[in-house]
N, C-alpha and C positions, 0 to 999 in steps of 0.2 A: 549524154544519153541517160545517165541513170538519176539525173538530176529531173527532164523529163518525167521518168517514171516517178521518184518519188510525187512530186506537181503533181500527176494524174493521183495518185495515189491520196495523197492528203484532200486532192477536190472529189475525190468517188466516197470519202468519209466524211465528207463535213457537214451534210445533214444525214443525221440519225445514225451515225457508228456505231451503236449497241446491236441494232437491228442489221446491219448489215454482216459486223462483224460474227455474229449469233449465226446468222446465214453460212456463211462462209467453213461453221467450221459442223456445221450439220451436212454440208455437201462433203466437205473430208470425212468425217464419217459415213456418210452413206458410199462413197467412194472405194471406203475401205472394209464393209462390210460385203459389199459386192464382190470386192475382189480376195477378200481373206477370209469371210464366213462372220458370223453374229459373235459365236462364242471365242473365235481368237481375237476381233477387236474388244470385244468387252474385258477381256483378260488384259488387254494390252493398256487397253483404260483403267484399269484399277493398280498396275502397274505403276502408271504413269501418277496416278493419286498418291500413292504410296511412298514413291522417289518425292515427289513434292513434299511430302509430309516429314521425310526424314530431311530433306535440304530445308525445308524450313526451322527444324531442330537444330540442326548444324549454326542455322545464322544465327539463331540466337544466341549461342553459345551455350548450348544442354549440351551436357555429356552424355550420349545417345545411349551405353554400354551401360554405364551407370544407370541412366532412365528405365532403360528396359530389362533389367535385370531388377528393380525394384519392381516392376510393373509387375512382373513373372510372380516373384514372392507375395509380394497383394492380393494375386487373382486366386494362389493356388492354395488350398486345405492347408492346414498347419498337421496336418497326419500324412501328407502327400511329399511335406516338404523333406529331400535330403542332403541339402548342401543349403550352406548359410554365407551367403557373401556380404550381407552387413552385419554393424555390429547393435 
């Protein structure tokens, strides 16, 4: 059965998967805004950017602590600063 499904599946993508796939995930969204409101899907989408963005840090192999603990000291006044964790 689920050999089936996949078959449908690969034939309902095989012309134009960007467009359908694009489809697909604007009905989950609309889906989800219906049922959860604008601003808790939107929250839950920057969320999910966010978790990406730290798992894509992770594969790389960046030391995520170290990263953003550099990032912190970069952005922040040198009069603001009170604790030094590099050297």
């Amino acid at each position: 059965m689920w050999g089936e499904v996949k078959k449908l599946i690969k034939l309902a993508f095989k012309d134009y998967p960007k467009r359908k796939l694009g489809f697909l995930i604007g009905v989950f969204f609309g889906i989800a805004i219906i049922n959860f409101g604008f601003f808790q899907t939107l929250f839950a989408f920057f969320c999910g950017i966010i978790g990406l963005y730290i798992g894509s840090r992770f594969d790389d192999g960046d030391n995520l602590v170290d990263a953003t603990l550099r990032t912190i000291e970069n952005s922040v006044p040198e009069r603001w600063r009170y604790w030094k964790y590099f050297n």
